[in-house]
Backbone as a chain_set.jsonl record, in Angstrom:
{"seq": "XXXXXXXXXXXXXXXXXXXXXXXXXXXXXXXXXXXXXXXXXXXXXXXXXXXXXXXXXXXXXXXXXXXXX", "coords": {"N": [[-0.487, 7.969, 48.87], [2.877, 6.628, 48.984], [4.048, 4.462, 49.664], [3.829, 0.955, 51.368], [2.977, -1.548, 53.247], [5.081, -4.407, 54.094], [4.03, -7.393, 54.192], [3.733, -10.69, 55.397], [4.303, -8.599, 58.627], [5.29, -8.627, 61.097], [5.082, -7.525, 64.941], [7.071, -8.106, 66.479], [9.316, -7.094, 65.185], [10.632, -4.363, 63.471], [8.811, -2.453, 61.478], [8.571, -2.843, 57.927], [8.72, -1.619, 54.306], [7.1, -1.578, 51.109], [7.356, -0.23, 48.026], [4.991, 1.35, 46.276], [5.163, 2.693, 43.522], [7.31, 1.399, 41.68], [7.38, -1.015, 42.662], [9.405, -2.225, 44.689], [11.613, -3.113, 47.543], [11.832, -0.754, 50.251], [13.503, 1.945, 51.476], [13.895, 2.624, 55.114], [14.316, 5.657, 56.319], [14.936, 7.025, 58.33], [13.601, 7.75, 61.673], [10.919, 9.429, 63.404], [9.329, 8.916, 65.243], [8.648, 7.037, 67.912], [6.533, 4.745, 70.01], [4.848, 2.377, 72.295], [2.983, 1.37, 70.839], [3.46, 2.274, 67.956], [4.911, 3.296, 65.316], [6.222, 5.815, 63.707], [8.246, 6.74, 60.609], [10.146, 7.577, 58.286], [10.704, 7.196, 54.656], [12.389, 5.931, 52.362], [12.715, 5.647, 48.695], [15.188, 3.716, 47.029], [15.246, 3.263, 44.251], [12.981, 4.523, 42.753], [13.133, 7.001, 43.832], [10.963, 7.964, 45.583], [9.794, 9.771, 48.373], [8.477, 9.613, 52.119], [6.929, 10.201, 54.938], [5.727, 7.751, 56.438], [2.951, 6.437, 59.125], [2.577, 4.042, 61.156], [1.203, 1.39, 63.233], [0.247, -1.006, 65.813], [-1.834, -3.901, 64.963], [-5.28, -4.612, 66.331], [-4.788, -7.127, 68.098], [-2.125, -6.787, 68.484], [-0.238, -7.797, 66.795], [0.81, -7.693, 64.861], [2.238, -5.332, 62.545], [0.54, -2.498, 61.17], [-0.868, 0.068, 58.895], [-1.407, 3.036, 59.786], [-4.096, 5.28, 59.819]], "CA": [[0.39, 7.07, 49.612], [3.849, 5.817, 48.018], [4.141, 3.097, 49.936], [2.901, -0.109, 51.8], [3.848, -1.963, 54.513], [4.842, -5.335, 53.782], [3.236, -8.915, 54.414], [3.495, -9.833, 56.951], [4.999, -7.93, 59.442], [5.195, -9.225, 62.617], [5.236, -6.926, 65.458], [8.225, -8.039, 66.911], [10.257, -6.947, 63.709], [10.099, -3.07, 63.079], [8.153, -2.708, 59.977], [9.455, -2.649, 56.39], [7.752, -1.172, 53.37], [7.851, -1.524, 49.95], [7.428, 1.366, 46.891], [4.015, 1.245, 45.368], [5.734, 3.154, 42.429], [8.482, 0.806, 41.713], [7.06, -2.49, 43.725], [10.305, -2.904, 44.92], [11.804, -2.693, 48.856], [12.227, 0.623, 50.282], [14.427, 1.975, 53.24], [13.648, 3.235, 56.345], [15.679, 6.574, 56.706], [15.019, 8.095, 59.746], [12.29, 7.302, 63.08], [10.55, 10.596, 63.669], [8.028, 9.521, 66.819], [8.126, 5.822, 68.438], [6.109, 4.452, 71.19], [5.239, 0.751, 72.378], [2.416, 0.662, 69.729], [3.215, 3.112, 66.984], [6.045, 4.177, 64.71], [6.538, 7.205, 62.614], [9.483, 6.688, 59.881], [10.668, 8.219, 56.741], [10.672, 5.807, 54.32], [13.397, 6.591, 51.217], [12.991, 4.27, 47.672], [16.194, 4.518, 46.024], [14.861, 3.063, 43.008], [12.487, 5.539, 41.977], [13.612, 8.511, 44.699], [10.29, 8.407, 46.139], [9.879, 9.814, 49.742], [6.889, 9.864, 52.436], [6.768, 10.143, 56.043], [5.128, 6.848, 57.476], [2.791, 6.166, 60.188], [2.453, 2.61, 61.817], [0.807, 0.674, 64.278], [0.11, -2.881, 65.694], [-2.912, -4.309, 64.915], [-5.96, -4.921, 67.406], [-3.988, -7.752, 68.876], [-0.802, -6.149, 68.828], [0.588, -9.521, 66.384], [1.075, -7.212, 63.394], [2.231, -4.375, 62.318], [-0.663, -2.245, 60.508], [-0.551, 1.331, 58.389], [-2.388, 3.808, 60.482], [-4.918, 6.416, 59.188]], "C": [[1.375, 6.447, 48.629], [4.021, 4.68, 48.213], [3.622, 2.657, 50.82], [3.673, -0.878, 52.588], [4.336, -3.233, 54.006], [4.56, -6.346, 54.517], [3.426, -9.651, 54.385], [4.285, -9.42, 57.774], [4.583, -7.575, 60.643], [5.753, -8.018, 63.954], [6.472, -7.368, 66.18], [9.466, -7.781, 66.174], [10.119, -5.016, 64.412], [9.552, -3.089, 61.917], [8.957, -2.432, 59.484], [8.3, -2.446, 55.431], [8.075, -1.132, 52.352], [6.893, -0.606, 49.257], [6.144, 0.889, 46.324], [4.317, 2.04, 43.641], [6.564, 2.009, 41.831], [8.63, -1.101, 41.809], [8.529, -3.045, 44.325], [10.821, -2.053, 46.638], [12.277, -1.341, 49.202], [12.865, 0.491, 52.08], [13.698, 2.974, 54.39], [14.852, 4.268, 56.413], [16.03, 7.237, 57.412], [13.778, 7.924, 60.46], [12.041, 8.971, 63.299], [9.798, 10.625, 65.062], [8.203, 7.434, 66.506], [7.34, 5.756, 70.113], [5.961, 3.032, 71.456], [4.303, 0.709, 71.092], [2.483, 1.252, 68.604], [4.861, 3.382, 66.671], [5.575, 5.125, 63.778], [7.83, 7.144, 61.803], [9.253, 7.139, 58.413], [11.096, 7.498, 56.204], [10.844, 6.346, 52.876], [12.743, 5.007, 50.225], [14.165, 4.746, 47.053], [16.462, 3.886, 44.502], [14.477, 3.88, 42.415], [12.944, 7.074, 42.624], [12.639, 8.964, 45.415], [10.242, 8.56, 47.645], [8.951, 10.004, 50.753], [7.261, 9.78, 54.011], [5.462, 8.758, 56.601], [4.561, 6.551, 58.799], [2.193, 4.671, 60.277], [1.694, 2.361, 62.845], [0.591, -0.812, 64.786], [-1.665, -2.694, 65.461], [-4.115, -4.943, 66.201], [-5.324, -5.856, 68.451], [-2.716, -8.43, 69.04], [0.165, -7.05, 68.419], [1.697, -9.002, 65.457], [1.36, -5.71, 63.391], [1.184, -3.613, 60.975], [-0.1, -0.374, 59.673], [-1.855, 2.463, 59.399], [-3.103, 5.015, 59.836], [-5.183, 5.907, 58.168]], "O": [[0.982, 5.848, 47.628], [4.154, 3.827, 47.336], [2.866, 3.403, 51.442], [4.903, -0.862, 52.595], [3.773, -3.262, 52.911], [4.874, -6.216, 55.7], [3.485, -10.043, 53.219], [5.345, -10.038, 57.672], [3.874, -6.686, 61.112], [6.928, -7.665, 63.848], [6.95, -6.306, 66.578], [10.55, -8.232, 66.545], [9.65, -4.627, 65.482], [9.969, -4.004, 61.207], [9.98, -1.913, 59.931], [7.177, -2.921, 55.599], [9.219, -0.734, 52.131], [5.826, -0.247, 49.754], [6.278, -0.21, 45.787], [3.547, 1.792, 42.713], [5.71, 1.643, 41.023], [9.389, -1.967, 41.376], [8.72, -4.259, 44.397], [10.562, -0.888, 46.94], [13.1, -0.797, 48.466], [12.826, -0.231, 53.076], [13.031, 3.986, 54.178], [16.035, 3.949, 56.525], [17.033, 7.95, 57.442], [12.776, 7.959, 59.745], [13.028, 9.705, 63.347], [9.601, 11.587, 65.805], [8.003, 6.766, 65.492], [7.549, 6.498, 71.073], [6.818, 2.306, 70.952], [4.756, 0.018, 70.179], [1.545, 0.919, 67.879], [5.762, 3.598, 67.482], [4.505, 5.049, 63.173], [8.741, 7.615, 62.483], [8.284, 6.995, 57.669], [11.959, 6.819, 56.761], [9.989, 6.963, 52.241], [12.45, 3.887, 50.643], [14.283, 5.885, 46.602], [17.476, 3.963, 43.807], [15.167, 4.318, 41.495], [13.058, 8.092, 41.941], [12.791, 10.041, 45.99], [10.611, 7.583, 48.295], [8.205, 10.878, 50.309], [8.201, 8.998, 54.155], [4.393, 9.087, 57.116], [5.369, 6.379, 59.711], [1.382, 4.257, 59.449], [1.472, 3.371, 63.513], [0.818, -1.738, 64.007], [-2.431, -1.758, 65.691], [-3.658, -5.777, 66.982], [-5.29, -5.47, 69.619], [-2.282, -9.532, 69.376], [1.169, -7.303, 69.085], [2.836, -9.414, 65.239], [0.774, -4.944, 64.156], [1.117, -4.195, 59.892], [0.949, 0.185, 59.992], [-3.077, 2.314, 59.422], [-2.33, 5.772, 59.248], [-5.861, 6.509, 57.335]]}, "num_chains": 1, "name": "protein.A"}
């Protein structure tokens, strides 16, 4: 895993994630699969160049956004 969601991240936001390489904010570069409780995004650092396909979710009561799997 390159990266991590960050904290906290409130389900009424879209998530944001930052670079476990790097520790520094990373971009969202493209939505691959949304639903009401789940995203899927491609998630660019253009610090280090690292790149990862992201999956999301809310948390049991749907406050937070969570890393899934």
């Amino acid at each position: 895993m390159s990266f991590t969601i960050q904290v906290p991240s409130p389900s009424i936001e879209e998530p944001r994630f930052d670079c476990l390489f790097c520790n520094k904010p990373a971009l969202v570069s493209s939505e691959a699969a949304r639903t009401e409780t789940t995203r899927t995004v491609e998630v660019f650092c253009r610090h280090c160049g690292a790149r990862q396909t992201v999956a999301t979710r809310k948390n049991a009561d749907s406050t937070l956004w969570e890393m899934a799997g």
